[in-house]
C-alpha positions in Angstrom: -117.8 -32.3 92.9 -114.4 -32.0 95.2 -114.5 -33.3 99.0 -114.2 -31.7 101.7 -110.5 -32.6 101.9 -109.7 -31.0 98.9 -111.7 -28.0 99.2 -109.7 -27.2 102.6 -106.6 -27.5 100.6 -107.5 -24.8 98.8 -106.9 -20.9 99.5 -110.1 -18.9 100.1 -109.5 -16.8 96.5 -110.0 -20.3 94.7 -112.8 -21.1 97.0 -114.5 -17.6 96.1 -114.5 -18.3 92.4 -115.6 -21.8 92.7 -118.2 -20.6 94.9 -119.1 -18.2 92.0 -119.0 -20.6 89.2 -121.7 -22.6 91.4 -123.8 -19.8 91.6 -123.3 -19.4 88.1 -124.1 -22.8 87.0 -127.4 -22.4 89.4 -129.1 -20.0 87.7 -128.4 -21.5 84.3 -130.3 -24.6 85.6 -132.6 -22.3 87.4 -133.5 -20.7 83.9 -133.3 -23.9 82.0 -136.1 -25.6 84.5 -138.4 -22.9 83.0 -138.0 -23.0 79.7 -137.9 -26.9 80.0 -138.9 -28.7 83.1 -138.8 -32.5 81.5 -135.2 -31.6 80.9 -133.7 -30.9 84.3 -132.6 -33.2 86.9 -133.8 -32.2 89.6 -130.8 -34.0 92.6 -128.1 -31.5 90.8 -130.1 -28.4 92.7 -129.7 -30.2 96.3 -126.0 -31.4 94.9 -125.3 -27.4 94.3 -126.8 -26.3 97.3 -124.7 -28.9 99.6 -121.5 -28.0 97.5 -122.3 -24.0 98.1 -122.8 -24.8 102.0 -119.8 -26.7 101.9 -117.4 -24.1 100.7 -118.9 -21.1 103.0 -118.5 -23.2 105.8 -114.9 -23.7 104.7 -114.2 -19.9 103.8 -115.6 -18.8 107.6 -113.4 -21.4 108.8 -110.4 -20.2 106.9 -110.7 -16.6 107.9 -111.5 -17.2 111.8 -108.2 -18.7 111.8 -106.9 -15.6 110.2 -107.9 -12.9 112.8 
């Protein structure tokens, strides 16, 4: 998981596909939790969530300063 610093370092393309590999990564866990609950640690889905809300916020702020 990067900081914030690093993520505003970053252009908003690179921000979009680490965005998507998140997303990605959720559902795997998503679909993994149902097949096998005991399995699953259940912090990494608030630690995806913060990291999604995280990078949005920095994308908006990236392209406010844009227009």
């Amino acid at each position: 998981m990067k900081s914030t610093a690093e993520l505003r370092e970053m252009n908003v393309e690179d921000l979009q596909s680490m965005l998507y590999e998140i997303r990605k990564d959720q559902f795997k866990l998503r679909l993994l939790r149902t097949q096998d609950p005991q399995s699953v640690k259940t912090h990494h889905f608030s630690e995806m969530k913060k990291q999604v809300a995280k990078i949005k916020t920095i994308i908006t702020e990236k392209n406010r300063k844009l227009v």
